[in-house]
C-alpha positions as CSV (number, residue, x, y, z in Angstrom):
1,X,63.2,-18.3,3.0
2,X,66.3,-19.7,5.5
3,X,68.2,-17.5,4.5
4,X,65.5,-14.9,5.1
5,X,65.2,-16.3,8.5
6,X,68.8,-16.3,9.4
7,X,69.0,-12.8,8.9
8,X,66.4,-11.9,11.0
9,X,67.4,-13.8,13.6
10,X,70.6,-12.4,13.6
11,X,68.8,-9.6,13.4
12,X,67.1,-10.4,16.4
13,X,70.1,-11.3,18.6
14,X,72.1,-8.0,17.6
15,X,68.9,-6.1,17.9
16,X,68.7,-7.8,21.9
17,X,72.5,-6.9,22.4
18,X,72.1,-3.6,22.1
19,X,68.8,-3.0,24.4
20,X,71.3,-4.9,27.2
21,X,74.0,-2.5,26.1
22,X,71.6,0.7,25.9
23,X,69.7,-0.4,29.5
24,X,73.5,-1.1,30.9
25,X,74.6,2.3,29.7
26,X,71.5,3.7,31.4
27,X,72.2,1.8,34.7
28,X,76.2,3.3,34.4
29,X,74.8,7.1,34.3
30,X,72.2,6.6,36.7
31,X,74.9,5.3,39.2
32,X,77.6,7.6,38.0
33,X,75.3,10.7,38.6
34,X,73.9,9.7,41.6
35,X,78.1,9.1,43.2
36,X,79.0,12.7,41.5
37,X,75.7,13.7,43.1
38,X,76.4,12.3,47.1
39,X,80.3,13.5,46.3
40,X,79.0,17.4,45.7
41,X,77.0,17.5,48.5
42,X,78.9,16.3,50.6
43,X,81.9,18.6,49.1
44,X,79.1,21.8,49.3
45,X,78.7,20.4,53.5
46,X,81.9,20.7,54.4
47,X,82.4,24.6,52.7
48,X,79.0,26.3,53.6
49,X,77.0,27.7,56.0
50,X,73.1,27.6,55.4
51,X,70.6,30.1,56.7
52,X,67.1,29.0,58.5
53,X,64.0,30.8,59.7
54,X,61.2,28.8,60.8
55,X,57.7,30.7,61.6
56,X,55.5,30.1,64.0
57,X,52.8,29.4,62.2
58,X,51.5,29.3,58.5
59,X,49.3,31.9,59.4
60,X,49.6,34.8,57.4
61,X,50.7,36.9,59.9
62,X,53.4,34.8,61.0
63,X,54.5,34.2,58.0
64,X,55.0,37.6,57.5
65,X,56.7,38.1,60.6
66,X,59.1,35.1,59.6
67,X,60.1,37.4,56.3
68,X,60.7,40.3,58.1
69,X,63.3,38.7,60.5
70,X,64.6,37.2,57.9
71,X,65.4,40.2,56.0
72,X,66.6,42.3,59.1
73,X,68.9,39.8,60.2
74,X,70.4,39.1,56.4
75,X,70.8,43.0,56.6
76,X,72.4,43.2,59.9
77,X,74.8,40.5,59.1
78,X,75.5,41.4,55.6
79,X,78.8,43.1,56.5
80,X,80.4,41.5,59.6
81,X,79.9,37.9,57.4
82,X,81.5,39.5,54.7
83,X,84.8,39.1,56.6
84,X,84.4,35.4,56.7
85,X,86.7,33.8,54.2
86,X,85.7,30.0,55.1
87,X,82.6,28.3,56.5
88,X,84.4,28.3,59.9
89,X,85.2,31.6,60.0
90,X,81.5,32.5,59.1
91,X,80.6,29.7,62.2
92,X,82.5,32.2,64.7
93,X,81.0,35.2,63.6
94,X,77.9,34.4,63.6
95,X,78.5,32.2,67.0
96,X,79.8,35.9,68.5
97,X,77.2,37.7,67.1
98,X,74.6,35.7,68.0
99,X,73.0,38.2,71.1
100,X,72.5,40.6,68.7
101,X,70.9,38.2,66.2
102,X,68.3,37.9,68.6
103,X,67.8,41.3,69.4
104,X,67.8,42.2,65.9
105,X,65.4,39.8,65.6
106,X,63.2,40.8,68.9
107,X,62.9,44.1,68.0
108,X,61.7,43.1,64.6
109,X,59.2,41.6,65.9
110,X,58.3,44.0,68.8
111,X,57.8,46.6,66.0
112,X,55.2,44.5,65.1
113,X,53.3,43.7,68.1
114,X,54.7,40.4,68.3
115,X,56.0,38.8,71.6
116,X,57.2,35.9,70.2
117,X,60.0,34.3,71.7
118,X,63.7,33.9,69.8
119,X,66.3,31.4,70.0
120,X,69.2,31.1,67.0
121,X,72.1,28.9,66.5
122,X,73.7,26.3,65.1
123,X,72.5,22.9,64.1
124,X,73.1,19.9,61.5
125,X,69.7,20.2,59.6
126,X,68.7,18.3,56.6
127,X,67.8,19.9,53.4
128,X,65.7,19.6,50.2
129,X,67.4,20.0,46.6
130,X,67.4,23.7,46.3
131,X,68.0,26.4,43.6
132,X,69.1,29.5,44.3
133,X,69.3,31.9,41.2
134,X,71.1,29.3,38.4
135,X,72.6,27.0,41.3
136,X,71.1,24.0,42.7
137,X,72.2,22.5,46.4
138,X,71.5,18.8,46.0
139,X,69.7,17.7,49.0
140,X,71.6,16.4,52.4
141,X,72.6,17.4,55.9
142,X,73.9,21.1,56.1
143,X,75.4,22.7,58.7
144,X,72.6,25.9,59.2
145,X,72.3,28.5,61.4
146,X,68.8,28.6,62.7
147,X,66.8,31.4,63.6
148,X,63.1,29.4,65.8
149,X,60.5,32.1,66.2
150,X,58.3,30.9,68.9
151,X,57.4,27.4,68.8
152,X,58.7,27.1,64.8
153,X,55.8,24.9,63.8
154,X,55.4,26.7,60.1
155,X,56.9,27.0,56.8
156,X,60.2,27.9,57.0
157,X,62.7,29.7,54.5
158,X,66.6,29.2,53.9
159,X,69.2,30.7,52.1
160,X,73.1,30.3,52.0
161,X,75.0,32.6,54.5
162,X,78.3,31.6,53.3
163,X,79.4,31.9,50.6
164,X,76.6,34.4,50.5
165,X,74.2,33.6,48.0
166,X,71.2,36.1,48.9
167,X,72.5,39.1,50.1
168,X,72.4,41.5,46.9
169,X,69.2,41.0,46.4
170,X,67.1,39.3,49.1
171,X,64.1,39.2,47.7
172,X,64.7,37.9,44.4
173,X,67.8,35.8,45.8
174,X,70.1,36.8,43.0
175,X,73.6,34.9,43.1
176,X,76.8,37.4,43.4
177,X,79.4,36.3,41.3
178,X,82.4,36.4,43.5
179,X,79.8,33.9,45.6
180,X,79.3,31.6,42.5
181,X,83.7,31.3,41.8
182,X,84.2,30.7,45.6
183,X,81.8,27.4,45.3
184,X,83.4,27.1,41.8
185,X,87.1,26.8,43.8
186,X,86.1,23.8,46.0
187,X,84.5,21.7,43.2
188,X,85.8,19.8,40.8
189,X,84.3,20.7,36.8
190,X,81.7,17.5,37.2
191,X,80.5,18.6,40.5
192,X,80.1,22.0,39.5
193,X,78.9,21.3,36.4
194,X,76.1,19.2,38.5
195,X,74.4,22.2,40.5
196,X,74.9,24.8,37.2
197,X,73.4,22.4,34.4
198,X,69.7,22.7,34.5
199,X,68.9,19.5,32.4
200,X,66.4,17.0,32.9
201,X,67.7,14.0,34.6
202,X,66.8,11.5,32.1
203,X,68.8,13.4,28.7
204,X,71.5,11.1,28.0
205,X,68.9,7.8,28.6
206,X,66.7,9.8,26.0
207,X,69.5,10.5,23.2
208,X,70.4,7.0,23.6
209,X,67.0,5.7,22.8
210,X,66.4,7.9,20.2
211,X,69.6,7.2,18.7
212,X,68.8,3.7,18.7
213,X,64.7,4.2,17.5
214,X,66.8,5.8,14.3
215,X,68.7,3.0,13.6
216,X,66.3,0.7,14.3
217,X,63.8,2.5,11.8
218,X,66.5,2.4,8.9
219,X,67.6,-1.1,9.8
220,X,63.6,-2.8,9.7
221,X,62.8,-1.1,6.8
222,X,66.3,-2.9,5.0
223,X,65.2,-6.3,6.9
224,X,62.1,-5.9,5.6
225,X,61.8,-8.3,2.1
């Protein structure tokens, strides 16, 4: 019967040093992803340019209205930003185009009946996490270009201007390849592997613990007399 006991004790005390190593493992990736995570986008900040529309409203109307600026504007643009072959390149286009941005934008709306006012430029605007097609923007300040239709009190919607993530297909927001390798160049593989991999957050913490609910199934039923 001692002996019994002193192997379960030392049964016990193993079994206890490796829920502090598994929970100390789990502390480690949490931190380590969150640092990869605040290093990307901070990385992504300092190489894109983020597109803004805020409505009016959340009536339906305006909400409308804020969709079809949005899409004559990305339309209008989708050439002269293709020149851009940095963030601050794309700043001083849009920055020299921004008169007609508004009239583009204006006469949108005047087509519809609207007399909403329009201002656009640039601002340092905070974002949530975002996916667009199979990439995901961790969430942070962005330098944006805005686009405020009246007094901008509704829903907004956003894209990525450069490197242009939405202009192939606007509706559906489909991600152009040449788009996805430019972000690829300014990353390292961690940080680029962040925003590609769509896997829950908690994987590794769960293949740990069932790892360890395997061996501890093969080990109490050995223990057991």
């Amino acid at each position: 019967m001692i002996s019994y006991k002193n192997k379960l004790y030392s049964f016990i005390v193993f079994l206890l040093l490796i829920l502090l190593i598994g929970s100390l493992s789990t502390t480690f990736i949490h931190l380590r992803k969150n640092s990869v995570y605040a290093a990307t986008q901070q990385e992504l900040a300092s190489h894109v340019v983020r597109f803004h529309v805020l409505a009016e409203s959340d009536s339906e109307e305006d909400q409308k209205l804020k969709l079809l600026v949005k899409t004559a504007v990305l339309e209008y643009m989708e050439q002269p930003l293709a020149r851009a072959s940095s963030a601050e390149e794309a700043l001083e286009i849009l920055d020299r185009y921004t008169d007609d941005i508004i009239r583009v934008a204006s006469d949108t709306l005047a087509k519809q009946g609207s007399t909403l006012s329009v201002k656009a430029g640039t601002e340092l605007v905070y974002f949530p996490e975002k996916t667009y097609g199979d990439l995901t923007f961790p969430a942070g300040y962005y330098t944006a270009y805005r686009i405020l239709l009246g007094s901008g009190g509704g829903q907004n919607w956003w894209c990525v201007l450069y490197p242009p993530l939405c202009f192939i297909d606007v509706t559906h927001c489909i991600v152009p390849e040449e788009s996805k390798q430019e972000i690829k160049s300014f990353l390292n593989e961690e940080e680029y592997a962040l925003i590609t991999t769509n896997l829950p957050d908690d994987q590794n913490t769960v293949e740990i613990r069932f790892r360890l609910l395997d061996w501890l199934t093969s080990n109490t039923s050995s223990a057991t007399p």
